[in-house]
C-alpha positions in Angstrom: -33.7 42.7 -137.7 -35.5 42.9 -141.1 -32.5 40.7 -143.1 -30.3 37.8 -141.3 -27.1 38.5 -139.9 -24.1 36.5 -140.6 -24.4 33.9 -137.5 -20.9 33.9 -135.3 -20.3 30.5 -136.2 -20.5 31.1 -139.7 -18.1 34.5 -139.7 -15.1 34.8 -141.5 -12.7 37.4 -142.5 -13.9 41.2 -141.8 -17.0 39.8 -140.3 -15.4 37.5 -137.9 -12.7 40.0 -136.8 -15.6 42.8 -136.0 -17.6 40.0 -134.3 -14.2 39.4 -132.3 -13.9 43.1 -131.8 -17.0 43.7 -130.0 -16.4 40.0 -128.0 -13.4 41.8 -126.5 -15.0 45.1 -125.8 -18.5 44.8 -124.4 -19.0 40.7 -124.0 -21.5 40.4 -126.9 -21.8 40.8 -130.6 -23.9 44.3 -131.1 -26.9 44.7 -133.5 -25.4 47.5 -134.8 -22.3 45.4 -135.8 -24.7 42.6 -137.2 -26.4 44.8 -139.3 -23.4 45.5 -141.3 -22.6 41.7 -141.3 -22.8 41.5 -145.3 -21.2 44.3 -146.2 -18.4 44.4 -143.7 -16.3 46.9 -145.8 -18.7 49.4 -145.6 -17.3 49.6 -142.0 -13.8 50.7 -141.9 -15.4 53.9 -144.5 -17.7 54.7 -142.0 -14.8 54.5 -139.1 -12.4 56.7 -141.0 -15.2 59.1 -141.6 -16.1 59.7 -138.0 -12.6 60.2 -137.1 -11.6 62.6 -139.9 -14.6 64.6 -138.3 -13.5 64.2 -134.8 -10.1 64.3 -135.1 -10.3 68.2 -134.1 -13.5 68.1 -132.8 -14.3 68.9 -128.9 -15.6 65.3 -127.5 -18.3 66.6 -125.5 -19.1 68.5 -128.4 -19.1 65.3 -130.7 -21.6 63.6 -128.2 -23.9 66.7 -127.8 -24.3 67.2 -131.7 -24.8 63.9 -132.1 -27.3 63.2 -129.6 -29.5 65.8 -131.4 -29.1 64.3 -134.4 -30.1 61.0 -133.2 -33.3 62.5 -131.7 -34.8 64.2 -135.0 -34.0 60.7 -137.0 -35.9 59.0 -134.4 -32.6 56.6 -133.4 -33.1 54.7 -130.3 -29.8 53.2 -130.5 -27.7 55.8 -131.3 -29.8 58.0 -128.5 -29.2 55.0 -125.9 -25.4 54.6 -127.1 -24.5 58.1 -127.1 -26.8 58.9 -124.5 -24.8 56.5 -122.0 -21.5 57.9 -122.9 -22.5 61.4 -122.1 -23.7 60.3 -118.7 -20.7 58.8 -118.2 -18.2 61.0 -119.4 -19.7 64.4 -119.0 -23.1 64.5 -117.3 -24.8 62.4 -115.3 -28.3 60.3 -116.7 -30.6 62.5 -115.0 -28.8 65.5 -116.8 -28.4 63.4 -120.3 -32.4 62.9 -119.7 -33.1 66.6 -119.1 -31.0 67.1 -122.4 -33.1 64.2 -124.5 -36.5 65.8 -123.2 -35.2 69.7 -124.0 -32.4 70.8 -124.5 -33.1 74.2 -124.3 -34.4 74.2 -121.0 -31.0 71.5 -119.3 -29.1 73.8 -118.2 -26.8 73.4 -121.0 -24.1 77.1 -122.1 -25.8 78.8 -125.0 -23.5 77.5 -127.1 -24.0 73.9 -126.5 -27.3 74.8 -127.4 -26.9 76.6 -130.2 -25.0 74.0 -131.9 -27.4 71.6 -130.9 -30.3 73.7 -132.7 -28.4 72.8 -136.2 -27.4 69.3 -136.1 -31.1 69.2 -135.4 -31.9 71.1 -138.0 -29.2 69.6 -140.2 -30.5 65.9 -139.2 -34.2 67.5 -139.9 -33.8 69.2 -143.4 -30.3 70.4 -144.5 -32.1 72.5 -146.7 -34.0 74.5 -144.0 -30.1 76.0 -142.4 -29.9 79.3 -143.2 -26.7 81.6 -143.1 -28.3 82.7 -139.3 -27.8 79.8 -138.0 -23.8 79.6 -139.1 -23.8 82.9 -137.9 -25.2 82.3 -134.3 -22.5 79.4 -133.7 -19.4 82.1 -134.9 -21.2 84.7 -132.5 -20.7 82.3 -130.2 -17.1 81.9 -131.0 -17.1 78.9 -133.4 -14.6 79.1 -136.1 -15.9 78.1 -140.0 -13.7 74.6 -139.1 -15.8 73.9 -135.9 -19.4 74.8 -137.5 -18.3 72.4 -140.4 -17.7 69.9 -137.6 -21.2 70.5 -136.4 -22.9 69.9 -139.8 -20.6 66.8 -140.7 -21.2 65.0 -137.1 -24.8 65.5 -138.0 -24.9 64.2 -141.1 -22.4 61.1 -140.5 -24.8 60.3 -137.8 -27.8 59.9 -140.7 -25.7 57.8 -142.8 -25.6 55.3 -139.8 -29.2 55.4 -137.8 -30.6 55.2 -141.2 -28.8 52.1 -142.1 -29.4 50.2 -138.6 -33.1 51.8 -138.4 -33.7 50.9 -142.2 -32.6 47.4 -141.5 -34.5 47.3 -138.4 -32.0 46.8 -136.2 -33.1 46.9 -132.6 -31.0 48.8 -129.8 -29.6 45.7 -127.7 -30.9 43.9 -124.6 -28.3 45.2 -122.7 -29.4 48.9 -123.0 -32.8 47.5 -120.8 -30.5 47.8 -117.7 -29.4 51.1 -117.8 -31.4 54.4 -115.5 -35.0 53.7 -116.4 -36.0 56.7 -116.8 -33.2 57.8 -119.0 -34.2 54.8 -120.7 -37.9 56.0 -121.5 -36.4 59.0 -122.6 -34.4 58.2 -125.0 -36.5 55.6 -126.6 -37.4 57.3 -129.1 -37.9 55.0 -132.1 -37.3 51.4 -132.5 -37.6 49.9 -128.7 -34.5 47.7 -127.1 -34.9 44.3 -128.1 -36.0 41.8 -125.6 -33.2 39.4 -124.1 
């Protein structure tokens, strides 16, 4: 990491409760919590913007379109993170890996495509969507509410890749031990840091 996180023995307040928080959940302080370590409240925004976006949104969806998004900005970590959970939720790695290599030829429904081909494009250049592309999710049966779900998810997920990535934040050790050939990938930016 480019700056110095707040140590664990030094944390207080917000920074000690989110240290707690990911204690409790996955046995270590993440870097992508650390990175965030000075400016705590910038956090809970972040939090409450992903779930205003998901609160309607299809999960699978969620993971697909930002998975995509996470592979144009060159994210590691979110690919590895998000990555996991669709292999664990909905796929299986070796399916997840087809998807990270092309996702046009994984077997995926045309519409998981499709809506995968803008939050790319979205992550890419919002400026390069044209009305085609809305169009081809709504013939596909997407409502204005569900596309706007699509372009949001991809461009929450920029806010926070290019925070971690800007900061240098490194995908955790832990990430080494997961499917190696998911693993290779997915890397697709920063590599895990080393235990």
């Amino acid at each position: 990491m480019f700056i110095e996180p707040i140590a664990e023995e030094d944390a207080s307040g917000e920074v000690a409760a989110l240290y707690e928080e990911d204690r409790a959940d996955q046995g270590f302080v993440s870097n992508s919590t650390a990175v965030f370590s000075h400016r705590p409240a910038v956090v809970a925004p972040w939090m409450a913007l992903r779930a205003a976006i998901t609160a309607e949104m299809d999960a699978r969806r969620y993971e697909l379109v930002t998975f995509a998004a996470a592979r144009r900005l060159r994210s590691s970590y979110c690919m590895l993170g998000h990555g996991e959970i669709l292999a664990e939720r909905f796929y299986d790695f070796q399916a997840v890996r087809q998807i990270a290599l092309d996702h046009h030829a994984a077997g995926l429904e045309p519409v998981d495509v499709a809506v995968m081909d803008l939050a790319d494009k979205v992550a890419a250049d919002a400026t390069s969507v044209t009305q085609e592309d809305i169009d081809r999710l709504r013939d596909h049966g997407l409502t204005d509410g569900e596309v706007f779900e699509v372009v949001a998810a991809a461009a929450a997920r920029s806010f926070l890749t290019k925070v971690v990535d800007g900061l240098g934040g490194q995908p955790d050790a832990e990430y080494a031990k997961l499917d190696p050939a998911f693993v290779e990938a997915v890397v697709v930016g920063r590599p895990i840091e080393t235990a």
